[in-house]
C-alpha angles and dihedrals in degrees: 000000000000113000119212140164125253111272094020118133122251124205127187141183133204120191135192110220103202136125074234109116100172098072146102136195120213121196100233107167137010122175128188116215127173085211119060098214099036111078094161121050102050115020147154122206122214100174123004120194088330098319131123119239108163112061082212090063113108130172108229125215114268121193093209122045088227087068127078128199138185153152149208143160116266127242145164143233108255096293099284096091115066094193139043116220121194136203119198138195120198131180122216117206150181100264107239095022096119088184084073133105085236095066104039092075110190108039106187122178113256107240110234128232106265089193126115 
């Protein structure tokens, strides 16, 4: 576990360990859960498919592009849950291959037509 205190700010870091050179790593989903093994009742949602949920949510500066770094505010769950759980999905890419889901950024679900 990492304590910190409410409004602090959080910053994480994943990294891709390959020999690998020609890669990336996006940060697609992150998902906030007061419980560690339920990602799906109650839930808050940081980032979504490349989408920023939280106005707190920022994309930090990496020097390599296997390395990926970012920040919010913390925040609980009412006062009942001691403790905040993430899940986190992450894409890894070739680097420079702009077909990629690395490099589409905000992927939002195209609505579909409820006419007859």
């Amino acid at each position: 576990p990492y304590y910190v205190d409410l409004n602090q700010n959080l910053f994480l870091q994943a990294s891709l360990h390959s020999s690998d050179t020609n890669l990336l790593l996006f940060v697609d989903t992150c998902v906030a859960s007061p419980d560690p093994t339920d990602f799906t009742t109650q839930t808050y949602e940081l980032i979504r498919s490349g989408c920023v949920k939280d106005p707190t949510y920022s994309s930090q500066y990496s020097p390599r592009s296997t390395v990926a770094r970012f920040a919010f505010n913390v925040f609980s769950f009412v006062n009942r849950y001691p403790s905040v759980f993430l899940h986190c999905e992450l894409v890894v890419c070739r680097y420079n291959d702009y077909s990629s889901r690395c490099y589409q950024g905000c992927v939002s679900r195209a609505k579909r037509d409820a006419s007859s």
